[in-house]
C-alpha positions as CSV (number, residue, x, y, z in Angstrom):
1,X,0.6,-12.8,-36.9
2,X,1.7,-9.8,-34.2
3,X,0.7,-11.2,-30.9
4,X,-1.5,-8.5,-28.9
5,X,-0.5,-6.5,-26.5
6,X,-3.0,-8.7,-24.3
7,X,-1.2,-11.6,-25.4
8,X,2.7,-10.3,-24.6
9,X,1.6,-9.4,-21.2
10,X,0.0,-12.9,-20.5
11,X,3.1,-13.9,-22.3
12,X,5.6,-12.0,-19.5
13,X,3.6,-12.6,-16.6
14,X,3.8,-17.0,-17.3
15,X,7.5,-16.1,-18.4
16,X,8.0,-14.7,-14.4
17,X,5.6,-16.8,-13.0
18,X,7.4,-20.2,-14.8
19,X,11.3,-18.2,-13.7
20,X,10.4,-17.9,-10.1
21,X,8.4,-21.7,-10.1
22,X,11.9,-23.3,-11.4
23,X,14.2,-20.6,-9.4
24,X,12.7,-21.2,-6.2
25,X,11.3,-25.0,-6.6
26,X,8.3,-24.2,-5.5
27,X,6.2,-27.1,-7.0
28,X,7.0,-30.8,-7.2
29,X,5.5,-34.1,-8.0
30,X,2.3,-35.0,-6.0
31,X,1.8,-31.4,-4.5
32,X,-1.4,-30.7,-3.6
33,X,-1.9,-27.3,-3.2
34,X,-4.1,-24.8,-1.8
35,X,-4.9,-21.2,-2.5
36,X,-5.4,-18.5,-0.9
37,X,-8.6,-16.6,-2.9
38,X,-8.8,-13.4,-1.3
39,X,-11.2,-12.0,-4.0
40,X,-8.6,-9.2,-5.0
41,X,-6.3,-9.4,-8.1
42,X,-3.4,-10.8,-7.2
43,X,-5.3,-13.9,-5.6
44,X,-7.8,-14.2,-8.8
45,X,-5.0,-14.3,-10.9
46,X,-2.8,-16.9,-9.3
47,X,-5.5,-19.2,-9.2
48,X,-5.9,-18.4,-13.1
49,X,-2.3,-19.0,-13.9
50,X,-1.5,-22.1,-11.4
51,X,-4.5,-23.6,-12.8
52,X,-2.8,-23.1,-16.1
53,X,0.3,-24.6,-14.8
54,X,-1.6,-27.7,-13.6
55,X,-2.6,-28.7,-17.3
56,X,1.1,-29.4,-17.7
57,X,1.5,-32.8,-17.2
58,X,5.1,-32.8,-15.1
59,X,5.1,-32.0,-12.4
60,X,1.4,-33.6,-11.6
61,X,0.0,-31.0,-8.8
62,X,-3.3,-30.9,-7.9
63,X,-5.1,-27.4,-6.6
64,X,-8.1,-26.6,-4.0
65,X,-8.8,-22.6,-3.3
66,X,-9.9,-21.4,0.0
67,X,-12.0,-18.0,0.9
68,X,-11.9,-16.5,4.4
69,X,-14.5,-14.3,5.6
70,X,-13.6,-12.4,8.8
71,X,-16.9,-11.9,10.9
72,X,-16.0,-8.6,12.4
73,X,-14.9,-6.9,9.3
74,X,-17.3,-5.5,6.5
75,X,-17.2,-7.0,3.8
76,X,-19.3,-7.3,0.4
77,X,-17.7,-10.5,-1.5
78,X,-19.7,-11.8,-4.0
79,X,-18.6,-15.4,-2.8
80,X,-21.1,-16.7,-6.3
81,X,-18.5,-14.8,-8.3
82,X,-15.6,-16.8,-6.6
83,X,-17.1,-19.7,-6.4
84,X,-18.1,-19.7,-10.8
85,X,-14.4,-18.6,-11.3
86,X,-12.8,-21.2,-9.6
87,X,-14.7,-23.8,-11.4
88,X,-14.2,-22.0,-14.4
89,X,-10.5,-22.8,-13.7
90,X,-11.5,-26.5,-12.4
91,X,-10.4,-26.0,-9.2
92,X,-13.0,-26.2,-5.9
93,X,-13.4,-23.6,-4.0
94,X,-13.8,-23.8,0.2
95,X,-15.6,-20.7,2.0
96,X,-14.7,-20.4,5.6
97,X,-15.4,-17.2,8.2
98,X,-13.4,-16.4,11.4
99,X,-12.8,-13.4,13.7
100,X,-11.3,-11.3,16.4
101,X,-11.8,-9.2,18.9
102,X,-10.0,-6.1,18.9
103,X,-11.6,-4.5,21.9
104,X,-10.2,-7.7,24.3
105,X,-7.0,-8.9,22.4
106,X,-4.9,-5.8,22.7
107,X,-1.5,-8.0,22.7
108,X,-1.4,-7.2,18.7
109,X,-2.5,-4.6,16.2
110,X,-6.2,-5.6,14.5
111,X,-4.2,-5.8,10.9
112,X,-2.1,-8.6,13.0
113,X,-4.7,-10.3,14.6
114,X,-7.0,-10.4,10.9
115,X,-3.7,-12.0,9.3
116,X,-3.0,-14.5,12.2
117,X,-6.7,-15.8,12.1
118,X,-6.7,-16.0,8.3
119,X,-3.6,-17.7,8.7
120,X,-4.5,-19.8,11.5
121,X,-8.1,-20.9,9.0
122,X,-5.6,-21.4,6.1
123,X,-3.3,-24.0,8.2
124,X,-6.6,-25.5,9.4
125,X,-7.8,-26.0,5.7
126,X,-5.4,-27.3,4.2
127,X,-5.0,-29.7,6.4
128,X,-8.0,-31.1,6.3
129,X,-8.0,-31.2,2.6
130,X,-5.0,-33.2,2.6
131,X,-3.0,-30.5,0.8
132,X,1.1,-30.1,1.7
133,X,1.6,-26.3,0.3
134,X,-0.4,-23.2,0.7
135,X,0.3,-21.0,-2.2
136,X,-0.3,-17.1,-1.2
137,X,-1.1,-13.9,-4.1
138,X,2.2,-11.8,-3.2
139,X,4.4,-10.7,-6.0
140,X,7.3,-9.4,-6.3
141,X,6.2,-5.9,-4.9
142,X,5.1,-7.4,-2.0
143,X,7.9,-8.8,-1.2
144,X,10.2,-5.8,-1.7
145,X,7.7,-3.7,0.5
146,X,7.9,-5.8,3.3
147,X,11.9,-5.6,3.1
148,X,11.8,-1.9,3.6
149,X,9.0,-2.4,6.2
150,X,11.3,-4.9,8.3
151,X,14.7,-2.8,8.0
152,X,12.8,0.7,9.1
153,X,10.6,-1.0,11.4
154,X,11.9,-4.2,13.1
155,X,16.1,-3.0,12.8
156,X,16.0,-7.0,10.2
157,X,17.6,-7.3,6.6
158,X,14.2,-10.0,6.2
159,X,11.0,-10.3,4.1
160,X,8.1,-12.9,2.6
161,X,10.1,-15.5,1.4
162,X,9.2,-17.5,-1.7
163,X,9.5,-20.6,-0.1
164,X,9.2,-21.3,3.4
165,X,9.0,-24.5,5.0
166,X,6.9,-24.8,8.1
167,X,8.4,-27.2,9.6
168,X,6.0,-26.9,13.2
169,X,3.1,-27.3,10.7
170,X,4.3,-29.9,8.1
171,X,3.5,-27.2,5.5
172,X,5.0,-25.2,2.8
173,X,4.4,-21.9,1.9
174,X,4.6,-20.5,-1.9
175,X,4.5,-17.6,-3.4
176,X,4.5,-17.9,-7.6
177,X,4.4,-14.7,-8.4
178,X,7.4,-13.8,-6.6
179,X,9.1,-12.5,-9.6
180,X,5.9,-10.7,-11.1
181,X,5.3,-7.1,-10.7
182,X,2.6,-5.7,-9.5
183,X,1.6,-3.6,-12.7
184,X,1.5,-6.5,-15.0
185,X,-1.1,-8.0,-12.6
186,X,-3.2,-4.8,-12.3
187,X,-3.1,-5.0,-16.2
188,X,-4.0,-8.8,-16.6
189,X,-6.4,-8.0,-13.9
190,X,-7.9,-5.1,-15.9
191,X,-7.8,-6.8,-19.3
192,X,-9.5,-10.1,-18.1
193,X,-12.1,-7.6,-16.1
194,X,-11.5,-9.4,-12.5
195,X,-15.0,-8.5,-10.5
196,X,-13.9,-6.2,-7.5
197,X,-14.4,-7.4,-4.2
198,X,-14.9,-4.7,-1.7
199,X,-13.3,-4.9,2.0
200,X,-14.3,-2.1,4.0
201,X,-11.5,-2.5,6.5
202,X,-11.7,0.2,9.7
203,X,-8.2,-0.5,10.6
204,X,-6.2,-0.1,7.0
205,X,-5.3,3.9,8.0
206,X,-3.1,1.7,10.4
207,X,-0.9,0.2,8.0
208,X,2.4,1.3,7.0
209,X,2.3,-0.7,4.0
210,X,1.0,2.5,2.1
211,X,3.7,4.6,3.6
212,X,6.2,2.0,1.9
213,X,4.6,1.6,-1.3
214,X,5.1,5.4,-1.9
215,X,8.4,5.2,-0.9
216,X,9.1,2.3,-2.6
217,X,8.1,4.1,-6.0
218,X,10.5,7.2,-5.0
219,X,13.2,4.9,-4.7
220,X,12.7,3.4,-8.4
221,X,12.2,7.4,-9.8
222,X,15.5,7.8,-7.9
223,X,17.1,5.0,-9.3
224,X,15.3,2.4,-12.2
225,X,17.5,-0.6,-11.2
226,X,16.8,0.0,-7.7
227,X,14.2,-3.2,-7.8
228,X,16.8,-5.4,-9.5
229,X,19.3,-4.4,-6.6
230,X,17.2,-5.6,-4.1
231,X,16.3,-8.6,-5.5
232,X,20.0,-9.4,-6.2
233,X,20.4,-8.7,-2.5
234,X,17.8,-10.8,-1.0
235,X,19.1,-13.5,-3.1
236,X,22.9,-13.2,-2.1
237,X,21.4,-13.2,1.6
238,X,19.3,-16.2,1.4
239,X,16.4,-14.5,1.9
240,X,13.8,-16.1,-0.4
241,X,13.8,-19.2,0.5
242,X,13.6,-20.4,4.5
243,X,14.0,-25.2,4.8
């Protein structure tokens, strides 16, 4: 029977989600790993697809999911939704809220300050859950965003690694879908009718991050192996993975 076009792209996404797993040796035996559940599509569907991956009996990894709330941001999660889909996927799911003040810490841009706190609550967690890897939504977009973003901005050939060891911390970080793109997860997202989650963020005009994205996709008009060149390059660098 022809599979469904449903079906080849679950198909493609676990064949770049297994490729950067084995590439990048993200998991191993005994890992007990926790996720970051943002709410948005890239987060639902790693927990969908690493929950998957923990049905396969080598290596044995175990999963927990975390949700961070930040006070001073509006937001209107429907943490009932999260909390059915993680257990949907057998996998428990921890709600936690922090926060910031923008109007007092002016060391840092808000957009840093929101990631260092969730960052901060996602160390915090997974300690206390006895987990030694924090596995994060980023795909391979991501990654080659925040490449262009550190050349034009910081003067650094650097980006989100796939792997990177913490070593202050005791903790790995992993990213599984580093070899996905971003339009097969908008299209698994949209096929398997992921629940929005709406973050009404006052500071997101800040971000270059749009500015990149655009760019990004001018670059791959330009130039359709564009994506594959920077990957290559990253690679031959040493970039995606940091002991």
């Amino acid at each position: 029977m022809k599979p469904t076009p449903e079906q080849i792209l679950e198909q493609r996404i676990w064949r770049h989600f297994s490729k950067g797993i084995k590439q990048y040796g993200l998991l191993g035996e005994g890992d007990r790993i926790l996720i970051g559940l943002s709410g948005g599509k890239d987060s639902l569907a790693l927990l969908e697809f690493m929950a998957k991956r923990a049905r396969i009996y080598k290596p044995h990894i175990e999963l927990e999911a975390l949700h961070v709330r930040m006070s001073n941001i509006a937001y209107e999660t429907d943490t009932s939704y999260l909390e059915a889909f993680a257990a949907q996927h057998g996998v428990q799911l921890t709600v936690r809220e922090t926060g910031f003040d923008a109007s007092t810490d002016t060391r840092k841009s808000p957009c840093f300050l929101c990631s260092w706190n969730r960052r901060k609550m996602l160390f915090e967690t997974a300690k206390e859950l006895q987990c030694n890897k924090i596995a994060l939504g980023h795909h391979q977009d991501d990654i080659l965003h925040t490449t262009l973003l550190n050349f034009s901005f910081q003067g650094q050939f650097s980006t989100m690694p796939a792997r990177l060891s913490m070593r202050k911390f005791d903790m790995t970080i992993i990213r599984p879908f580093c070899m996905v793109r971003e339009s097969d997860l908008s299209a698994w997202a949209e096929a398997q009718q992921y629940a929005k989650q709406k973050k009404l963020c006052p500071y997101e005009h800040d971000s270059h991050r749009t500015d990149m994205r655009r760019i990004f996709d001018e670059i791959e008009r330009l130039n359709p192996e564009s994506r594959h060149s920077m990957w290559n390059a990253l690679e031959r660098e040493g970039k995606l993975i940091e002991e």
